[in-house]
VMD Tcl script that draws the C-alpha trace (Angstrom):
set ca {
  {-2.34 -40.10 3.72}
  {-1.47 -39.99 -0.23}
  {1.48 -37.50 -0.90}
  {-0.71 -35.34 -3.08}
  {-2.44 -34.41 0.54}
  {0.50 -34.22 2.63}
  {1.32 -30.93 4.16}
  {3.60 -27.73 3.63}
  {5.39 -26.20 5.98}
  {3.65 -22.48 5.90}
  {6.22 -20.98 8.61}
  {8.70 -21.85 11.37}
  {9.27 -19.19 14.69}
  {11.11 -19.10 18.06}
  {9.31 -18.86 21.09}
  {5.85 -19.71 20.99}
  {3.69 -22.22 22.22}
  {0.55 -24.29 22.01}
  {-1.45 -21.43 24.32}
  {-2.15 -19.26 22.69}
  {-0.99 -19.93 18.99}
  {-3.49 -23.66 19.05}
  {-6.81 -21.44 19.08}
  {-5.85 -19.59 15.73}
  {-5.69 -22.69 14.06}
  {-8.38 -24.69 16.06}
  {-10.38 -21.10 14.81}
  {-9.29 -21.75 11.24}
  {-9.66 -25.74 10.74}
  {-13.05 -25.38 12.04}
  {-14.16 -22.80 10.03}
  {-12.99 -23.40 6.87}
  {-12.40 -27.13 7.19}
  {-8.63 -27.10 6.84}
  {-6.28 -29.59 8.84}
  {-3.24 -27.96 10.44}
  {-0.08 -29.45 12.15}
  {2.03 -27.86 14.19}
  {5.38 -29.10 15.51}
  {7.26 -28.02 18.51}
  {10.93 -28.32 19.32}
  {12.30 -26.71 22.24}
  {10.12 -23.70 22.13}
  {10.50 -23.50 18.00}
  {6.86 -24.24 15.99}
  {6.94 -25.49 12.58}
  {3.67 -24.81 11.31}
  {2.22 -27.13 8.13}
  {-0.77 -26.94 6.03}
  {-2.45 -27.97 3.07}
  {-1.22 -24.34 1.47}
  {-3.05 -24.32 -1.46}
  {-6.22 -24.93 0.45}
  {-5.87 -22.23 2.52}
  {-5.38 -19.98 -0.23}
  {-8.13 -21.00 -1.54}
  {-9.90 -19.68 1.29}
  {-9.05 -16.23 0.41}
  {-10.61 -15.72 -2.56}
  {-14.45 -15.72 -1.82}
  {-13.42 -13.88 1.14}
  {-12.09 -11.14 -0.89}
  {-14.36 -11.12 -3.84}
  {-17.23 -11.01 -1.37}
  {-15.08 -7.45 0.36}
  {-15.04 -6.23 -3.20}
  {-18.30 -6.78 -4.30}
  {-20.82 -5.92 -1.21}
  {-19.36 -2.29 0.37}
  {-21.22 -3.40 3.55}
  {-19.23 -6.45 4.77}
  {-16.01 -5.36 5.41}
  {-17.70 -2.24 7.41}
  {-19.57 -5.19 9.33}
  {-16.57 -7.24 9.76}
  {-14.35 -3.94 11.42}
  {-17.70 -3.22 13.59}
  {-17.67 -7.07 14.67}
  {-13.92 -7.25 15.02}
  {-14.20 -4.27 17.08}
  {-16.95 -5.44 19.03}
  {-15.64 -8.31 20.75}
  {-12.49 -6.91 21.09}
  {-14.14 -4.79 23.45}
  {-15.65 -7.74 25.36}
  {-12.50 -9.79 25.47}
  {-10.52 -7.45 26.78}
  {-12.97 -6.23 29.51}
  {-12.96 -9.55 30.52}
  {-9.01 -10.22 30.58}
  {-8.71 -6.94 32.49}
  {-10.97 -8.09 35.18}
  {-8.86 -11.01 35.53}
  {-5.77 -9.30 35.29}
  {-6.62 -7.36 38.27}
  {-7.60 -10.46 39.93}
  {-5.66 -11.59 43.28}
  {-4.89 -14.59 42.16}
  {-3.46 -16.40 44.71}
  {-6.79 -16.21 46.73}
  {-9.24 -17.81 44.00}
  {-9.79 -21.55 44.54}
  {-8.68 -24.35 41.53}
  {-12.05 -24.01 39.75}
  {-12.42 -20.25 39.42}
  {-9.23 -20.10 37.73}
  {-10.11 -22.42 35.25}
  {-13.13 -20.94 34.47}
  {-11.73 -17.77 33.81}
  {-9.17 -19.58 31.44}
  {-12.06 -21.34 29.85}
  {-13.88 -18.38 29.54}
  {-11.07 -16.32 28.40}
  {-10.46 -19.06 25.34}
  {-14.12 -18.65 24.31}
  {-14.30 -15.07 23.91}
  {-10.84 -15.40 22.38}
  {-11.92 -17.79 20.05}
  {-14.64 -15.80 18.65}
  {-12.73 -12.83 18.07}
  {-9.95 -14.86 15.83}
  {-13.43 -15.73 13.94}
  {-13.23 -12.04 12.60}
  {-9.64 -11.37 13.18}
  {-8.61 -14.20 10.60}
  {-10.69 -11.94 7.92}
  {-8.21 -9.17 7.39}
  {-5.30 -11.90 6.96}
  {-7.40 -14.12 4.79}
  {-8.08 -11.17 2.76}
  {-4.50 -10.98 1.69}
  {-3.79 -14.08 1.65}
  {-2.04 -15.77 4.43}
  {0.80 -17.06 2.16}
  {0.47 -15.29 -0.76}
  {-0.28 -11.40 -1.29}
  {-3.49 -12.24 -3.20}
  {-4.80 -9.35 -2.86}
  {-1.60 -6.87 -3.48}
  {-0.92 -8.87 -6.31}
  {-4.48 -8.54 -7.78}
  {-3.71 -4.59 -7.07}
  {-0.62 -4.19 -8.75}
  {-2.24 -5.89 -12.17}
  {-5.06 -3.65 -11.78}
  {-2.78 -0.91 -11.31}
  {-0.56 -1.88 -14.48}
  {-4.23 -1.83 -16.68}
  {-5.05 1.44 -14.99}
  {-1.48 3.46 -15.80}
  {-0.19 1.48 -18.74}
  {3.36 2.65 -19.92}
  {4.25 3.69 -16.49}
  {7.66 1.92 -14.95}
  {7.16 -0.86 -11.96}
  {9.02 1.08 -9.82}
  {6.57 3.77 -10.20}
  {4.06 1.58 -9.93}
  {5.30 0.00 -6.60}
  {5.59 3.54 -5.04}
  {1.81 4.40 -5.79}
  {0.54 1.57 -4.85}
  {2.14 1.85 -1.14}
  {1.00 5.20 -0.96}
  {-2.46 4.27 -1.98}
  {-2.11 1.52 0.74}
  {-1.18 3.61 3.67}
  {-3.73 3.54 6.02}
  {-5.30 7.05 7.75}
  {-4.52 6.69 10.68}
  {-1.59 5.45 12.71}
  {-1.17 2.26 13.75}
  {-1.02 0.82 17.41}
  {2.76 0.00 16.59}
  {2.98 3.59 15.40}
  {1.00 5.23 18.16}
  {3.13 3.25 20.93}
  {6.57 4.76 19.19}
  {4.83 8.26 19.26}
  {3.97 8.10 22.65}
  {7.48 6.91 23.53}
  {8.95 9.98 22.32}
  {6.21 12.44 23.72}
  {7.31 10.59 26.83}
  {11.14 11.13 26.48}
  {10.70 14.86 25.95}
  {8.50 15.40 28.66}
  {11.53 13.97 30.90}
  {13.28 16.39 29.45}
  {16.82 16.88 31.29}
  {15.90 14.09 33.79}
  {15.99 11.63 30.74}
  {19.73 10.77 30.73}
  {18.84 10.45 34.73}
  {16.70 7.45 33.57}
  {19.04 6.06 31.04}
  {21.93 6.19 33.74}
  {19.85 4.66 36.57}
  {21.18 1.16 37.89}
  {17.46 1.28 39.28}
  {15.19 2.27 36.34}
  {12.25 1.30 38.60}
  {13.74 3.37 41.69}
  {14.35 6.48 39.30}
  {10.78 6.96 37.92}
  {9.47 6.61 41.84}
  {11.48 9.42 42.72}
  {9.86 11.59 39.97}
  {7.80 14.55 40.57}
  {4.22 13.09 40.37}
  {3.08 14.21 36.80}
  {6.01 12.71 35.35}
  {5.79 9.33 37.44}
  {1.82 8.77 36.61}
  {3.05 9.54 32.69}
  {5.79 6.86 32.81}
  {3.55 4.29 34.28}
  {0.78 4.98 32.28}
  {2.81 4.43 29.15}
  {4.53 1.27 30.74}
  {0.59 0.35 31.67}
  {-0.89 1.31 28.31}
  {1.91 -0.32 25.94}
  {2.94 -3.30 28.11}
  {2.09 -5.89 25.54}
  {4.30 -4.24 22.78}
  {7.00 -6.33 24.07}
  {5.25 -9.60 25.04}
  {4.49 -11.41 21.54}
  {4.35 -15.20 23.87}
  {6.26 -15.65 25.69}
  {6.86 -12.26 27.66}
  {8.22 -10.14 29.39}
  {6.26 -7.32 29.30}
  {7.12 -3.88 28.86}
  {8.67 -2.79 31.82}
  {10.86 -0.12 33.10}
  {14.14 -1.47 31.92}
  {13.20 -2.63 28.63}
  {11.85 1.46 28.20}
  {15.34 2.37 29.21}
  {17.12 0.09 26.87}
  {14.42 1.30 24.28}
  {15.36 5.21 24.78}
  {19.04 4.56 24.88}
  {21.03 7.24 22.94}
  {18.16 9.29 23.22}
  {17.62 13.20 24.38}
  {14.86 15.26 24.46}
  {15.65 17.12 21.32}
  {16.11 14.07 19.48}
  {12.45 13.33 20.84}
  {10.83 16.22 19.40}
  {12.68 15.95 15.96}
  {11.30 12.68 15.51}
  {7.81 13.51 16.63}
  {8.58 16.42 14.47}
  {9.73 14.36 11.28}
  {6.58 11.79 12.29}
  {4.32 14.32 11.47}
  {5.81 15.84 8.29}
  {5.69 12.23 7.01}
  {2.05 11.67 8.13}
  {1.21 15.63 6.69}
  {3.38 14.50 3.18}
  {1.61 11.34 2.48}
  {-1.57 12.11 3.17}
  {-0.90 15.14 0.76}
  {0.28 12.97 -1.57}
  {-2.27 10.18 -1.47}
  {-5.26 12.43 -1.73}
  {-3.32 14.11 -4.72}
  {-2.71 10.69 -6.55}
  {-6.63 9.61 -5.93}
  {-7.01 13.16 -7.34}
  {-5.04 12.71 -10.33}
  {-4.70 9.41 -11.59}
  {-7.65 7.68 -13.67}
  {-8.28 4.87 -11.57}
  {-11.21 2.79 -12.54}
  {-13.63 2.26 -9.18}
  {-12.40 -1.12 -8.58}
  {-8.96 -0.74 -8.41}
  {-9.59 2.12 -5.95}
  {-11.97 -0.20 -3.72}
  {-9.17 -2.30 -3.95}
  {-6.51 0.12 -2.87}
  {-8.87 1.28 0.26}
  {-9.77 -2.23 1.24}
  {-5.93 -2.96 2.00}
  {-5.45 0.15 3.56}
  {-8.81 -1.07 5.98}
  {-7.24 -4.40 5.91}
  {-3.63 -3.01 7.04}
  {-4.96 -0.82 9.87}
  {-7.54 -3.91 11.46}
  {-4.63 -6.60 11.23}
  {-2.73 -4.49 13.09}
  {-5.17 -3.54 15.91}
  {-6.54 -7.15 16.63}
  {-3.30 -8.45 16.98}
  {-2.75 -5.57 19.64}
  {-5.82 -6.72 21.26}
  {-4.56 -10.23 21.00}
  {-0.95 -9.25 22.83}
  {-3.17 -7.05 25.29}
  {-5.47 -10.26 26.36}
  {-2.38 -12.38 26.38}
  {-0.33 -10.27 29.11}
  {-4.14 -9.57 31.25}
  {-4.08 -13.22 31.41}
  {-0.35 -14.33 32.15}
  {-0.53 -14.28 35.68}
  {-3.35 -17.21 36.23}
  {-1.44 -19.08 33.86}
  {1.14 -18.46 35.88}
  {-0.71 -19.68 39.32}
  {-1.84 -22.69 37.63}
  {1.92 -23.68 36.99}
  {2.81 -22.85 40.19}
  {0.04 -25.01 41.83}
  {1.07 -27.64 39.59}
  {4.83 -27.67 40.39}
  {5.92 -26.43 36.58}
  {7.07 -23.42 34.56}
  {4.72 -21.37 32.94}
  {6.56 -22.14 29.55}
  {5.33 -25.50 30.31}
  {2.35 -25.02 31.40}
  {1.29 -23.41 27.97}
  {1.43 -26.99 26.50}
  {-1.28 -28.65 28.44}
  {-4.72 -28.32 26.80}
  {-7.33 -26.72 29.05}
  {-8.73 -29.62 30.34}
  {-5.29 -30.96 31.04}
  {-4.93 -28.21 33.15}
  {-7.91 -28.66 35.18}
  {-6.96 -32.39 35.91}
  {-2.97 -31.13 36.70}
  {-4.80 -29.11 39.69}
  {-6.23 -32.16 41.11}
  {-3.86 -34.77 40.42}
  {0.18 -32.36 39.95}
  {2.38 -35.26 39.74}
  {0.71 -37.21 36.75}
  {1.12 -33.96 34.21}
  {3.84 -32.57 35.27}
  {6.27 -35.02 33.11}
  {3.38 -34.69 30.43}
  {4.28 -31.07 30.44}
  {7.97 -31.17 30.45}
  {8.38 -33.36 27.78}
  {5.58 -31.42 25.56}
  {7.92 -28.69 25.82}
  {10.75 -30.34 24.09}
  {9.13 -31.67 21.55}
  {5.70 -32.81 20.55}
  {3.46 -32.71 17.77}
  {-0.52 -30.98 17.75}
  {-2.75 -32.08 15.02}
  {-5.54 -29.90 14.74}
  {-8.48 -30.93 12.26}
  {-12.19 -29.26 12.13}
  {-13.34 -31.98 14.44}
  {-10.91 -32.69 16.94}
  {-7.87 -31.71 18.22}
  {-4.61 -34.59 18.95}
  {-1.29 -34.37 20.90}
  {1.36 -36.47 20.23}
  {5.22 -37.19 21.96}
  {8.07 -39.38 21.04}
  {7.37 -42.00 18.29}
  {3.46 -41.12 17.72}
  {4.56 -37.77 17.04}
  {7.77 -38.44 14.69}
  {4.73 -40.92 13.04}
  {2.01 -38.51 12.20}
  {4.74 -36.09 11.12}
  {5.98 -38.90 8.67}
  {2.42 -39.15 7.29}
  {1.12 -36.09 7.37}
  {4.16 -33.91 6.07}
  {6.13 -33.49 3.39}
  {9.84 -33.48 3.40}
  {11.58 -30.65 2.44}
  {14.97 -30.45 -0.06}
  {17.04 -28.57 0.83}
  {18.13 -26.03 -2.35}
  {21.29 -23.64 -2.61}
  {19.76 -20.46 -3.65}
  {21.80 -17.45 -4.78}
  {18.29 -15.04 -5.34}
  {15.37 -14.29 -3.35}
  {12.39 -12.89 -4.86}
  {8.99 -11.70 -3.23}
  {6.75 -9.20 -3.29}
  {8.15 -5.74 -2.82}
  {6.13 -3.53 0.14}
  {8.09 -0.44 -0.13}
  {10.07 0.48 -2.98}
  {14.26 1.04 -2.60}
  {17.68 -0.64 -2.33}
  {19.58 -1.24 0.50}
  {22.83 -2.84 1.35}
  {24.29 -4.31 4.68}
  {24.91 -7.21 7.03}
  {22.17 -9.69 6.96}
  {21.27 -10.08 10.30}
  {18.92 -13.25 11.73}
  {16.37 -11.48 14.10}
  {13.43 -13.92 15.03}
  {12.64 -12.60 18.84}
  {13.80 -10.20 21.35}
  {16.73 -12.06 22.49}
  {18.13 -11.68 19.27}
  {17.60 -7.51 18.74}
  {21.34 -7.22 20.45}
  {22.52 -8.38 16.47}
  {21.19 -5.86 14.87}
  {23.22 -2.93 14.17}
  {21.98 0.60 12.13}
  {22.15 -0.15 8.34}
  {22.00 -3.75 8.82}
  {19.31 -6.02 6.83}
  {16.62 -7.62 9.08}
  {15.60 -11.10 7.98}
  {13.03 -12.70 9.69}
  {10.18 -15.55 9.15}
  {7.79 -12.86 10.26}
  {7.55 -9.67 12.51}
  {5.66 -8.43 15.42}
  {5.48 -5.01 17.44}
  {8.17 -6.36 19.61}
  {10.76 -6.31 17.00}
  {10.18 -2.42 16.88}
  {13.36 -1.40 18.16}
  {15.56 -3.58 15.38}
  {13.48 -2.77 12.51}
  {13.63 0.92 13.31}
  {17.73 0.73 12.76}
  {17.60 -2.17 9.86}
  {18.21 -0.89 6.34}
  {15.44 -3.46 5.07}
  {13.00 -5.82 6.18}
  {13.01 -9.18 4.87}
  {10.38 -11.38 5.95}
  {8.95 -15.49 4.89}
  {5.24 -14.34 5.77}
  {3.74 -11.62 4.44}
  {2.33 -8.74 2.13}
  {1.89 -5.01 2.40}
  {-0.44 -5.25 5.30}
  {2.37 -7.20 7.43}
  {3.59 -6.26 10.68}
  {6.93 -5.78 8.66}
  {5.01 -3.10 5.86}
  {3.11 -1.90 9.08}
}
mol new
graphics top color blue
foreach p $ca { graphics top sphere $p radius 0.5 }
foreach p [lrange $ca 0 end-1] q [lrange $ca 1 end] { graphics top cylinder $p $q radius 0.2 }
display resetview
């Protein structure tokens, strides 16, 4: 492969695996003819691309958004749609006894599950792609449209209308499951330093009267996939304690409290700038497409994190039919995991050494694993290798407006959240609704992926 096609590393993250991060990309080479490698080290993916080709990929999908008012409409109602149907589906399974179905019904349901999965990251890749999965295409086309709009005003004026112009109307899921956590905490009202006290979280909400106990396992029910991202664990009753420490049932009605003021003061404020300003009608189509765009992102990958945590447990069963760890089993493809059924011994080294390191090419025809020296080959080939460059400066695009000082702090999954402390800068490759509880204390967000509809501007 000439060096003018080699590929650029797009992101690197802790935790995650081939299942279920390979069907995004087998999704996106296949559609849009893009070759993708992905690299795996102990649990860490670094993820490469032609970059400029995928950006590429962006723009017709955005022009097309600004130009005919009825496909993004069609995209939410299709996004929507089979959300619906995969996650009646992975709910079925989830309530599955799994130990009692046979080899070849659990694979089918894994087979089918990847299907349906697979055609919803079809649509869900749209919202991203809109933005620009790299670059913020689209905020960037904003903010210039924004400047010809309201020339003569400052960029830091700028930057503030154009994140209030970007906030969607609704909450998020993110959002809801952080509401719901504190309509939950002051419901417990004095028994909620009972809870945070309890050796036995799960014992304590048993013993509850019955409202309360149905309330705390609906949420826990309801929001269990805020904490999973890929790896797990789900939310459970001691991660909800550990999430409500310091916390009282007043403080739980001042922040539903101050939750609503905000929502009440910038939707005040938004409908007063769309009011105001004279903003020609693209620039507002604009301006309401990312605030669609912001909204969907964040409610398919919710449905994603849902599906993933219905379907942990016959992952699970496979692995333990086939003598490995459910980490490992996550990098055996699906028809590897069929044959690992019938013949245990012959992939469960396959497995195990996947998991330290291997190396997935994924093109719009095919799909290749590679260990040891084939894999340290194709990487040679295929990627570029990066210099390493002292910089003093980091520069990016700006999704809410401020200054902040502190402690950087390196926060890339949940294991790391015990860093963080209030006032302290969050720096991570990317974030997901399972970071909640440090980003809520950080002083700033700093992230390698994303624009204003990021889980981080979310």
């Amino acid at each position: 492969m000439s060096r003018e096609k080699k590929l650029e590393q797009m992101f690197d993250r802790n935790d995650v695996y081939p299942w279920p991060w390979l069907f995004a990309d087998e999704v996106l080479a296949k559609r849009y003819g893009l070759t993708l490698v992905e690299e795996y080290r102990d649990g860490h993916i670094y993820h490469y691309t032609d970059i400029g080709k995928l950006e590429a990929v962006s723009y017709p999908i955005l022009n097309r958004a600004l130009s005919d008012s009825k496909y993004y409409p069609a995209v939410s109602r299709s996004l929507r749609a089979h959300s619906r149907i995969l996650l009646s589906f992975s709910k079925l399974c989830g309530k599955k006894r799994h130990e009692f179905l046979n080899d070849k019904e659990l694979v089918n349901d894994v087979v089918k599950y990847v299907r349906l999965l697979k055609k919803l990251r079809e649509w869900g890749w749209i919202p991203v792609l809109i933005e620009g999965v790299t670059t913020p295409i689209a905020s960037a086309k904003a903010m210039e449209m924004l400047r010809s709009d309201l020339p003569g005003r400052e960029e830091s004026a700028l930057n503030q209308i154009f994140s209030t112009l970007t906030t969607p109307d609704s909450a998020s899921t993110v959002q809801k499951s952080r509401t719901e956590m504190y309509h939950l905490a002051s419901a417990l009202g004095n028994r909620l330093s009972g809870f945070l006290r309890a050796k036995n979280s799960d014992a304590y909400i048993d013993a509850l009267p019955t409202a309360l106990r149905r309330s705390v396992r609906t949420y826990l029910s309801t929001f269990a996939w805020a904490t999973f991202n890929y790896e797990g664990p789900t939310l459970n009753a001691s991660l909800l304690q550990k999430s409500l420490k310091g916390m009282t049932g007043a403080r739980a009605r001042a922040e539903l409290s101050a939750i609503e003021k905000r929502a009440s003061e910038t939707s005040k404020k938004k409908n007063g700038l769309l009011k105001d300003l004279p903003l020609s009608r693209e620039t507002r189509r604009l301006l309401s497409l990312l605030a669609e765009s912001m909204l969907m992102k964040d409610y398919r990958k919710s449905v994603y994190q849902q599906s993933y945590t219905q379907m942990e447990p016959h992952l699970a069963e496979i692995a333990r039919r086939v003598g490995i760890r459910v980490d490992e089993c996550k990098f055996l493809s699906l028809e590897e995991m069929q044959l690992a059924l019938a013949n245990p011994s012959k992939y469960r080294a396959l497995a195990r050494k996947r998991r330290m390191q291997c190396v997935v090419l994924v093109t719009p025809k095919k799909t290749q694993w590679y260990t040891g020296l084939e894999a340290k080959k194709i990487l040679k080939q295929m990627v570029f290798e990066k210099t390493a460059v002292a910089e003093t400066t980091l520069h990016g695009q700006v999704a809410y407006p401020g200054t902040a000082k502190g402690i950087v702090r390196l926060v890339f999954t949940v294991k790391d959240i015990s860093k963080m402390k209030k006032g302290d800068i969050l720096v991570s490759s990317a974030t997901n609704p399972d970071l909640l509880p440090a980003m809520k204390i950080s002083g700033a967000i700093v992230t390698d992926v994303g624009g204003i509809i990021s889980h981080a501007a979310i």
